[in-house]
C-alpha positions, 0 to 999 in steps of 0.5 A: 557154167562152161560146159563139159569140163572136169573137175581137177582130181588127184589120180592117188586120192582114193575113191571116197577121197574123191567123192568127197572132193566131187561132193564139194565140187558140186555144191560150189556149182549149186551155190552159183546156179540154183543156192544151197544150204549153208550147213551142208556146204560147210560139211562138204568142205569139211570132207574135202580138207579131209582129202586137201588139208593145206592151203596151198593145194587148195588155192591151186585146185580152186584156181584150176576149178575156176578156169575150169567152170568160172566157179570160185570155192573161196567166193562160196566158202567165204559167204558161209562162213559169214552165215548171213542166211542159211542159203547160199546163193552167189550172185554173178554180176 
């Protein structure tokens, strides 16, 4: 993780919009640093295509989050969406 950044967040988006994009943010963090549970991610990034329903903005927020922290959503997103355990761990080679 690079440190002190921030994560790229819409000034219009309400407050609970933005918890939910942050909520998300947070959880791809973990998924990198430490493994999270699969169910709560996928809930997460349910909450955040509330926010962020089409693609492009999402490519663009994940290629601003990945410059940001070298964290990639779609890395994470993609491993539980293939359900292979119930942790989600990305491994950093």
């Amino acid at each position: 993780m690079k440190p002190n950044y921030s994560y790229p967040l819409d000034l219009d988006w309400t407050t609970d919009e933005k918890i939910k994009v942050t909520t998300f943010f947070a959880l791809v963090e973990d998924a990198y640093e430490h493994g999270v549970d699969r169910d709560n991610l996928l809930a997460a990034y349910r909450g955040f295509k509330q926010v962020v329903p089409d693609k492009g903005t999402e490519r663009q927020l994940d290629r601003e989050f990945e410059a940001l922290s070298g964290y990639s959503m779609y890395t994470v997103v993609q491993m539980a969406r293939q359900g292979v355990s119930q942790k989600i761990k990305v491994k950093v080679s």
